[in-house]
C-alpha positions as CSV (number, residue, x, y, z in Angstrom):
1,X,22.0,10.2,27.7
2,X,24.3,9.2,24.7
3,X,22.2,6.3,23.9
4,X,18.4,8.0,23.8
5,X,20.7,10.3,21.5
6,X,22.0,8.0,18.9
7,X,18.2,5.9,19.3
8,X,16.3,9.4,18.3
9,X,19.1,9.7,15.7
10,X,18.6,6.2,14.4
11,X,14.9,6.5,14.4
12,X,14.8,9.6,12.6
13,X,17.4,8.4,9.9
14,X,14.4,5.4,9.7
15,X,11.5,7.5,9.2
16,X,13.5,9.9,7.0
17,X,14.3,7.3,4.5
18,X,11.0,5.5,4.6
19,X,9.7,8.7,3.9
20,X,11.4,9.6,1.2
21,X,10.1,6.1,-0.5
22,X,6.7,6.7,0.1
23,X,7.3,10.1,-1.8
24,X,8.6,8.2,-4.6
25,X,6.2,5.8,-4.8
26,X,3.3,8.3,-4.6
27,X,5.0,10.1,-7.8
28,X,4.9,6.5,-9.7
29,X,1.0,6.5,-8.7
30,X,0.4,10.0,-9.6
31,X,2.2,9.6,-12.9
32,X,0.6,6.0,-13.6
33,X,-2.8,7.8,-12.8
34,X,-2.4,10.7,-15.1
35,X,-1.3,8.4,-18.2
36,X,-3.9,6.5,-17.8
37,X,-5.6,9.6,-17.8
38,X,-4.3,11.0,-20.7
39,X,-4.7,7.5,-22.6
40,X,-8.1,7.9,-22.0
41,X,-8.5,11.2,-23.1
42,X,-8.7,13.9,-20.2
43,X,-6.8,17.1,-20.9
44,X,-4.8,18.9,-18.8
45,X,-1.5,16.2,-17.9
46,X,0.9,19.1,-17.6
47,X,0.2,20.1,-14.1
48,X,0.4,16.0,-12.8
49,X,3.7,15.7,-14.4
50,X,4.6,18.6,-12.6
51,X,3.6,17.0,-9.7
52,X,5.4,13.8,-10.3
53,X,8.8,15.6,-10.5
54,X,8.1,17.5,-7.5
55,X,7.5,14.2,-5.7
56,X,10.8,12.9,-7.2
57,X,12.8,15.7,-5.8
58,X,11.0,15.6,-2.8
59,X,11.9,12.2,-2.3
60,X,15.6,12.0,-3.4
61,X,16.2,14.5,-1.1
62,X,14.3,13.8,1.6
63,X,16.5,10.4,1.4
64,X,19.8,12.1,1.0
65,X,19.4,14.6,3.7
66,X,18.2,11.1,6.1
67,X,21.6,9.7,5.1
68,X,23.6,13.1,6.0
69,X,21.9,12.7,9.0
70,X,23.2,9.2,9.7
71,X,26.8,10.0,8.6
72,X,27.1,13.6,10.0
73,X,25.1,13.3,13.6
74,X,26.9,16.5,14.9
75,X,25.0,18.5,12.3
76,X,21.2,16.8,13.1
77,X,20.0,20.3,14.1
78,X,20.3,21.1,10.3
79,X,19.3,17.8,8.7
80,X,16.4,18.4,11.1
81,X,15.8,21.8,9.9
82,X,16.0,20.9,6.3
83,X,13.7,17.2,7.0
84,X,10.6,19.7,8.4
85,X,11.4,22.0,5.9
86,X,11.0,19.5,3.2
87,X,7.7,18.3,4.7
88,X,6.2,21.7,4.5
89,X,7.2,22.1,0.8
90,X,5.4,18.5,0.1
91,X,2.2,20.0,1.4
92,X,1.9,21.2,-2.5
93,X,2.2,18.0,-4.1
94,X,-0.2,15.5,-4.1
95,X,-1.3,17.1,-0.3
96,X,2.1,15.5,1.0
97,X,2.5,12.4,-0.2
98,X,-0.4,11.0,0.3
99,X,-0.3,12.6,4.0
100,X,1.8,9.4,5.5
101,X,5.3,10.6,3.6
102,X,4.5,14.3,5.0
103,X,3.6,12.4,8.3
104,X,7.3,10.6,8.4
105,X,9.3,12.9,7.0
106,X,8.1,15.7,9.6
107,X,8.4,13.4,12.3
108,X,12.1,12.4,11.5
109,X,12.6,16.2,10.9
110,X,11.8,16.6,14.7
111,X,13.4,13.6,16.0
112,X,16.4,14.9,14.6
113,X,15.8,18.6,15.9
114,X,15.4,16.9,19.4
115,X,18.1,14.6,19.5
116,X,20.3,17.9,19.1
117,X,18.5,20.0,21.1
118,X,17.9,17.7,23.8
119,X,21.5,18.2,25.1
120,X,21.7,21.3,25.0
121,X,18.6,21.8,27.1
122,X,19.9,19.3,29.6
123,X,23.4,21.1,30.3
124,X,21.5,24.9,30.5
125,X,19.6,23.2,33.4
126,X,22.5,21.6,35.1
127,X,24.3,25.1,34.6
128,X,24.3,27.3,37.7
């Protein structure tokens, strides 16, 4: 039981990370795109920068929170938690990353939801 534990643990930390770099490299596109926008002459490159900096947060959390997850495994119900939550708040910018980052990072989010809750649902049926 341990070991499907620490391998939903490990694949979440995975998908969480890789993730969080497809966030990152989505903002480099959007903000390459909308200079070569604006170099070109189309108004409006406010909003996209805006966009780019909410992909870059996105991102370097979604990567830190993956790393809490691998160094403090007792509190995956929370990394979990904040991972989906994360992936919901993408949604907003650039429709999630391009839909594969909001596709990992909601997936890891779960993983690491189940991997805690998994457990826990286990012993309540063993108990009497």
């Amino acid at each position: 039981m341990a070991d499907s534990q620490a391998s939903f643990s490990k694949t979440a930390v995975s998908l969480g990370i890789l993730g969080g770099l497809v966030y990152l490299i989505a903002a480099l596109i959007v903000f390459v795109a909308s200079t070569v926008a604006f170099l070109i002459g189309v108004p409006s490159l406010l909003p996209h920068f805006g966009t780019v900096a909410g992909l870059v947060i996105v991102g370097v959390l979604t990567v830190v929170f993956s790393y809490l997850l691998r160094r403090q495994p007792e509190l995956a119900l929370f990394w979990g938690i904040l991972l989906v939550v994360l992936a919901l708040v993408s949604l907003s910018l650039a429709f999630g990353g391009f839909v594969i980052a909001f596709l990992l990072t909601l997936v890891a989010g779960i993983l690491a939801i189940s991997s805690k809750l998994g457990p826990m649902a286990s012993a309540l049926q063993k108990a009497p």
